[in-house]
C-alpha positions in Angstrom: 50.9 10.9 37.6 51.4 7.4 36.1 52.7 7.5 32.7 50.6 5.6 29.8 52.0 2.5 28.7 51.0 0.7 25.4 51.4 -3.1 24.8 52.2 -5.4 21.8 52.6 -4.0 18.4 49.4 -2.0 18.5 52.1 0.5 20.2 53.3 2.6 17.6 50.1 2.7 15.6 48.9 4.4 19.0 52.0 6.5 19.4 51.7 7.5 15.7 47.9 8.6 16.0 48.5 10.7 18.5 51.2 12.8 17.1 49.9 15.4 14.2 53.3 15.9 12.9 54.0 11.9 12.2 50.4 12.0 10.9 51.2 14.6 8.5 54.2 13.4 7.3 52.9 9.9 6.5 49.9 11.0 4.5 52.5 13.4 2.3 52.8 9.4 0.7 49.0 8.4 0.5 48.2 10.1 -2.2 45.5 8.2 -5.3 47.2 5.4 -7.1 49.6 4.6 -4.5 49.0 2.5 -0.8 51.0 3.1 1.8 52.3 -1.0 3.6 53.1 -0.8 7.2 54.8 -3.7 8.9 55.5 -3.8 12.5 58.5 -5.7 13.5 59.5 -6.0 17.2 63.3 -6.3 18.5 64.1 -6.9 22.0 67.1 -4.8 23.1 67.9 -5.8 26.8 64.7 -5.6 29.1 62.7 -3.3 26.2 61.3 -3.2 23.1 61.5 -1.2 20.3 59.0 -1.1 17.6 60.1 -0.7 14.0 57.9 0.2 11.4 59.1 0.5 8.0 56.5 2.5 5.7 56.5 1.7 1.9 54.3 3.3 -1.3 53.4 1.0 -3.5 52.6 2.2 -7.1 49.2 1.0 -8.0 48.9 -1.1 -11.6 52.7 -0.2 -12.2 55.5 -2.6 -11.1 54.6 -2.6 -7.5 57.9 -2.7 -6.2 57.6 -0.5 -2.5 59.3 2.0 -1.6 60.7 2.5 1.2 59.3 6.2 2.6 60.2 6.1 5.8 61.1 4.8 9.3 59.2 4.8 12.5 60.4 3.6 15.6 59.2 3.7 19.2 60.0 2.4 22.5 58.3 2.9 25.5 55.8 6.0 24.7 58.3 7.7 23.0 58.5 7.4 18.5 60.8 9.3 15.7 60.8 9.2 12.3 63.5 9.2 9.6 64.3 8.4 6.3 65.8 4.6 7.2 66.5 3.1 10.2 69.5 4.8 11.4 68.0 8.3 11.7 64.8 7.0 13.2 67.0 5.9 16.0 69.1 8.7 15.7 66.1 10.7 16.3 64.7 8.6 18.9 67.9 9.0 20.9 67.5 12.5 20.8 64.2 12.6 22.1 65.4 11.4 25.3 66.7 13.8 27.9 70.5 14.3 27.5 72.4 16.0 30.1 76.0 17.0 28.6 77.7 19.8 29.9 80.3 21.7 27.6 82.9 23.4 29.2 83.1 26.8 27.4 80.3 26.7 25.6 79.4 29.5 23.2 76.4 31.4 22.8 75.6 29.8 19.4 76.0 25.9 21.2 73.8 26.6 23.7 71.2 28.4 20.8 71.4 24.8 18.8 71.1 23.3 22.7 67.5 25.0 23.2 66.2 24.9 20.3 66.6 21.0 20.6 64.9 21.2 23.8 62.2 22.7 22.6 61.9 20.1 19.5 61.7 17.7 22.6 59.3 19.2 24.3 56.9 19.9 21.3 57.5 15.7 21.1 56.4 15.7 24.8 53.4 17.8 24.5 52.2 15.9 21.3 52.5 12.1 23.0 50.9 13.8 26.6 53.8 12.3 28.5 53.2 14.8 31.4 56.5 13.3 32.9 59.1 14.4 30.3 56.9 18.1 29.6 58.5 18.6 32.9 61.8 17.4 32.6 62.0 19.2 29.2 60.9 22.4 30.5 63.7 22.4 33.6 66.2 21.5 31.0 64.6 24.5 28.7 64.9 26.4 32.2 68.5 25.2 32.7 70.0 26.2 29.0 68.0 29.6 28.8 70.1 30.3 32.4 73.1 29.7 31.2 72.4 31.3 28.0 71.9 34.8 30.1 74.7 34.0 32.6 77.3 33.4 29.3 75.8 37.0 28.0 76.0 38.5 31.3 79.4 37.6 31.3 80.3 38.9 27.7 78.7 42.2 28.9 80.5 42.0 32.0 84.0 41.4 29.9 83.6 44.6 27.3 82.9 46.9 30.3 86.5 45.8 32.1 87.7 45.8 28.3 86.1 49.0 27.8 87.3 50.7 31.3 90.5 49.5 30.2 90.8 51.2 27.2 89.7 54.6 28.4 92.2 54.4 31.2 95.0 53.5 28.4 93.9 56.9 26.8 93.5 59.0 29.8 97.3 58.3 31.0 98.7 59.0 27.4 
């Protein structure tokens, strides 16, 4: 399947539109006597593009002074949002597909593991990139199994602690 790609700075307008949850939290701030300005700025970064859209409320027959509401970003078809620049890329950068294995990971890492893989995948499903749903769902696949082998092996540890112990008492 070919994935969709979106030119110029009509981009993340697109990208925007066709996630409820950005749509949502955008028109939190258009509410009467207020207007929401949007400005698009591009920045190259190597051989991409990321699109930057600051979004400010204005007050309406006050001081007009904007305020800054939040950040969007997007690059290629995928877009975040955050209070400021910095966590709209911080978010974008989680978005993408991260493979870091921990050695000796706990149950409660690999808990905060999946449920950002699902965040991700929810982003997936809501941009239709077809492509990533399925890379998101193998690395859902991936943690879940590794969540079960690490309790398979905790329940596989208290029975040898367990047989242990009742040996211990036996031979008193």
């Amino acid at each position: 399947m070919q994935r969709t790609r979106y030119s110029g700075t009509m981009q993340i307008g697109t990208l925007i539109d066709q996630n409820e949850n950005l749509l949502r939290e955008l028109n939190r701030f258009n509410v009467t006597g207020t207007r929401l300005e949007k400005h698009v700025i591009v920045v190259p970064i190597n051989n991409a593009l990321l699109y930057v859209m600051p979004i400010y409320q204005v007050m309406v027959n006050e001081s007009e002074v904007p305020i800054l509401r939040r950040v969007v970003v997007a690059s290629g078809n995928k877009v975040a949002i955050g209070n400021n620049l910095e966590e709209a890329i911080a978010e974008l950068l989680v978005t993408e597909e991260i493979n870091i294995e921990i050695v000796g990971e706990s149950a409660e890492q690999l808990i905060a593991q999946i449920i950002t893989a699902n965040r991700n995948l929810e982003q997936s499903h809501a941009i239709n990139d077809w492509e990533q749903i399925g890379r998101d769902i193998s690395r859902l696949q991936e943690l879940i199994r590794r969540l079960e082998d690490l309790e398979l092996e905790r329940e596989s540890r208290e029975r040898r602690e367990s047989g242990s112990n009742r040996n211990t008492t036996v031979s008193e």
